[in-house]
C-alpha positions in Angstrom: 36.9 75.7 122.7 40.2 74.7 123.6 41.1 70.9 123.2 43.8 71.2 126.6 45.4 73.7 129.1 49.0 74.4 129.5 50.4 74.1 132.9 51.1 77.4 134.1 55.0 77.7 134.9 55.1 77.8 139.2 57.1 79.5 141.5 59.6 82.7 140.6 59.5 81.2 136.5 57.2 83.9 135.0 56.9 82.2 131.4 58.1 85.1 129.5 61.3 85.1 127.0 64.7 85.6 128.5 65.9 89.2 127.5 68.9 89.9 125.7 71.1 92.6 126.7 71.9 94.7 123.7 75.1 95.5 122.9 76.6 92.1 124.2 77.4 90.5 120.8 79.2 92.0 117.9 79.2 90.7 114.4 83.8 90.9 113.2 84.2 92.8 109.9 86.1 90.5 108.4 84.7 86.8 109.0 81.6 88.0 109.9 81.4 85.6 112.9 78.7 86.6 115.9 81.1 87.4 119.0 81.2 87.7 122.8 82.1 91.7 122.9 83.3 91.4 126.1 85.9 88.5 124.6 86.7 90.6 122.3 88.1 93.7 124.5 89.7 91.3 126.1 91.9 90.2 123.6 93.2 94.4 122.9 89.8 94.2 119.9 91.0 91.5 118.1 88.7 88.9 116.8 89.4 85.4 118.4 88.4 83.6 115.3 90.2 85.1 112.3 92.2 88.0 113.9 90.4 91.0 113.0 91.6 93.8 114.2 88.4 96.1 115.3 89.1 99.7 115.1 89.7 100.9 118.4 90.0 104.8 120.3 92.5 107.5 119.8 93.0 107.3 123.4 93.2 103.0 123.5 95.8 103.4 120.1 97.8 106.0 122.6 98.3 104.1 125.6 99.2 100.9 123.6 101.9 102.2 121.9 103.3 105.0 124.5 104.8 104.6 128.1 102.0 105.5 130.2 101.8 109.2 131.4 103.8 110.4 128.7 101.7 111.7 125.8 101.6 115.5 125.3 99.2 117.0 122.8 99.9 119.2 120.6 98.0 122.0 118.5 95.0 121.0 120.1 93.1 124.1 118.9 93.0 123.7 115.1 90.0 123.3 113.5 88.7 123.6 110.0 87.0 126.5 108.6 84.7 126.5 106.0 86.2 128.8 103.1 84.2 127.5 100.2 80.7 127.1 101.8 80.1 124.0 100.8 77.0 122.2 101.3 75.4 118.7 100.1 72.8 117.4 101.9 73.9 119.4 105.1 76.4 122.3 105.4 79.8 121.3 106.0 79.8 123.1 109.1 77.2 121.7 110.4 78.7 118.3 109.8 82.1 119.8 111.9 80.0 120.7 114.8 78.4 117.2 114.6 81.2 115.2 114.4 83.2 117.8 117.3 80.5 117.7 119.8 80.2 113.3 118.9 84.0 113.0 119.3 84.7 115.4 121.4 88.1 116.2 119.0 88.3 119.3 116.8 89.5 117.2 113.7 90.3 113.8 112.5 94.5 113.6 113.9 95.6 114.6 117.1 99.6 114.5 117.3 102.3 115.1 120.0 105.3 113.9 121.6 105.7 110.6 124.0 108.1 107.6 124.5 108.5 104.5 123.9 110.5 102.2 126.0 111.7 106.0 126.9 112.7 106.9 123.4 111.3 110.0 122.8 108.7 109.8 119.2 106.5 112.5 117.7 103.3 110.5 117.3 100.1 111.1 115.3 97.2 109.2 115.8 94.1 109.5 113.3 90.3 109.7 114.4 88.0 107.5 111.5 85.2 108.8 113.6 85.7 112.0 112.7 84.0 112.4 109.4 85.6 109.1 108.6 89.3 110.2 109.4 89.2 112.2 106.0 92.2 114.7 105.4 91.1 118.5 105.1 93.5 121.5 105.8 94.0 120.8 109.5 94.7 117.2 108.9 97.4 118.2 106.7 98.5 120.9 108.6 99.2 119.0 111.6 100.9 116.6 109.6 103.3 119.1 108.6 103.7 120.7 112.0 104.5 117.5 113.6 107.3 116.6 110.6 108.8 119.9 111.3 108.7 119.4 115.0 110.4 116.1 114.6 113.2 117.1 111.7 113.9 119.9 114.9 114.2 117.9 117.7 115.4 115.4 115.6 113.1 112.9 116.8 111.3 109.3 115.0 107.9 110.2 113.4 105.3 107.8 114.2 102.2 108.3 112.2 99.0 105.4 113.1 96.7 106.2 110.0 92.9 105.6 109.2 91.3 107.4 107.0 88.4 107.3 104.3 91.0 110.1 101.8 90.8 113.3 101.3 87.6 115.5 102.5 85.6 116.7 99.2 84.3 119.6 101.5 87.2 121.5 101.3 87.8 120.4 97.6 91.1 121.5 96.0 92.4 122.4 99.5 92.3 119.5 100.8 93.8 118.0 97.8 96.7 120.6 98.3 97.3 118.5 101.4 98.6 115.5 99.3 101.5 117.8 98.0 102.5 119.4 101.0 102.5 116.6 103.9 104.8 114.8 101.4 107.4 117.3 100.8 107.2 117.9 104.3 107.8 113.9 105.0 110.5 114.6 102.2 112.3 116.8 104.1 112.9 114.0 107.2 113.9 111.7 104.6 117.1 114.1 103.5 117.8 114.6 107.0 117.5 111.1 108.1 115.0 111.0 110.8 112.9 108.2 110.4 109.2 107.9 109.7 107.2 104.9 110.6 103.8 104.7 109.0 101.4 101.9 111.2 98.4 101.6 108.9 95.3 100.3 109.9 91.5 99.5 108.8 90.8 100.9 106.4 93.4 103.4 105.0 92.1 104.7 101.5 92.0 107.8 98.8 94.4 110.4 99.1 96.1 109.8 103.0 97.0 106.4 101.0 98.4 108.6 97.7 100.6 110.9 99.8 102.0 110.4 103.2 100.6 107.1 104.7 103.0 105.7 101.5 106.2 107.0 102.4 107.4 105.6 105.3 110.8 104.3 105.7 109.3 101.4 107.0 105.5 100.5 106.5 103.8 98.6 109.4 100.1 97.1 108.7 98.1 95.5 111.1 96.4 91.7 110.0 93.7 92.0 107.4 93.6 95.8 107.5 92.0 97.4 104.0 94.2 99.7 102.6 94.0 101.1 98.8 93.2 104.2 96.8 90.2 103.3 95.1 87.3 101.2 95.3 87.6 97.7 93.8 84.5 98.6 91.6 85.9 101.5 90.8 89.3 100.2 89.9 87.5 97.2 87.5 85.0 99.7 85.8 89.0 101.7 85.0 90.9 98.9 83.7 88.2 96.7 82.9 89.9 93.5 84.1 89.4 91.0 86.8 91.0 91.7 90.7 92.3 89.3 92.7 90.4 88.5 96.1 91.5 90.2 98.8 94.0 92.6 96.9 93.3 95.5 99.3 94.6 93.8 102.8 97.1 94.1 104.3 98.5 90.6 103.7 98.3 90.7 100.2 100.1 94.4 100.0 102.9 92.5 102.0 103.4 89.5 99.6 104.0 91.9 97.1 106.3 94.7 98.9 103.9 97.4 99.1 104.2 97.3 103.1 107.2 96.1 105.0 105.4 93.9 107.7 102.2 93.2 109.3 102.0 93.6 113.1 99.7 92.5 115.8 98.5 94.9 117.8 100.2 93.2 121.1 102.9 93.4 119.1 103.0 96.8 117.8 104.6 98.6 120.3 107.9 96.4 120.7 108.1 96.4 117.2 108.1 99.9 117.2 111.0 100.2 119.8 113.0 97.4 117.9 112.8 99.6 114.5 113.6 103.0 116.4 116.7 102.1 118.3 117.8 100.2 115.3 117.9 103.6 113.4 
């Protein structure tokens, strides 16, 4: 029997729990602070309590950095094959349709020609989506293609990287990929054309080893994760204790491994400033 009765709410007040809208709040990567999503688009995906930057689209990176209209693809029609048949817990061409029909990309860098404040750059922008931005033959291939397009035209080379390393489906391969996008980044450096590497979070494994490295000048957006290894991994090796934070982006720059560290509102008059000083 029950001791009293609860008013029933009156008029449009139905008693039932407010819904949530999913999809509203976001939790940052970095400071792991519950945010307003829609705050955080407007402030270009940057966190508005410790300046994450959130990974954004190919398509955002592009128009942030180039003078609108101007982006031309190129080599749009690559894709990977699958020459060693590899297969874990799913065939690895099953995991290229996947991620091609998700993204909507046919690989993990899509590169082309656009300007900057109207100076002409060869750009590349990387995909993490895309089997978390990993480098295979195409990756590296287009690499190349858009260093030798920009030693011909004689044009800056802007590469925006982020990438999880090299792809382990395409095994030695892909690993061939470390050797050839550098001598091909090389071969800018004896004709002086410069290369601007932008890296972003995270940039790690072999993209870090080869190319993303040999910039004449090495831009790094705030907090951004960029190594080789794991920090397990790189304890369990030399069996000593890391620092805190030695993979961002800020540390890297106190100790000259990068060049400077960029916000993304930022990035794209930096850019200019660097190009028409070379």
């Amino acid at each position: 029997m029950a001791w009293f009765k609860k008013d029933r709410p009156t008029g449009g007040d139905s008693g039932k729990k407010p819904k949530f809208q999913e999809g509203l709040w976001l939790k940052c990567n970095h400071c792991r602070e519950i945010i307003y999503r829609k705050e955080v688009e407007r402030n270009a995906k940057v966190c508005p309590k410790c300046e994450y930057h959130f990974p954004i689209s190919v398509e955002d990176r592009i128009d942030l950095l180039l003078d609108l209209g101007t982006f031309r693809e190129w080599d749009a029609e690559l894709a990977a094959a699958d020459p060693l048949h590899f297969k874990d817990t799913k065939r690895y061409r099953d995991r290229l349709l996947d991620a091609q029909q998700r993204t909507g990309k046919k690989d993990a860098l899509i590169t082309g020609e656009g300007r900057i404040n109207g100076a002409r750059v060869v750009l590349g922008v990387f995909h993490f989506g895309f089997m978390g931005g990993s480098m295979g033959s195409v990756v590296g291939e287009k690499v190349i293609l858009a260093a030798d397009r920009a030693l011909r035209e004689r044009v800056p080379l802007v590469l925006v990287i982020t990438s999880g390393g090299a792809r382990m489906q395409e095994g030695i391969l892909s690993l061939m990929q470390m050797a050839r996008t550098a001598a091909a980044i090389g071969r800018l450096a004896e004709a002086c054309i410069p290369y601007i590497a932008i890296l972003t979070d995270p940039t790690f494994g072999g993209v870090t080893a080869s190319f993303a490295m040999l910039g004449d000048v090495i831009l790094a957006e705030p907090k951004a994760l960029i190594g080789f290894a794991g920090p397990r991994v790189i304890e369990q090796t030399i069996r000593q204790q890391l620092p805190q934070e030695f993979q961002r982006a800020e540390f890297l720059l106190e100790h000259g491994i990068i060049d400077l560290i960029v916000p993304r509102k930022r990035l794209k008059e930096t850019l200019s400033s660097i190009i028409a000083f070379f």
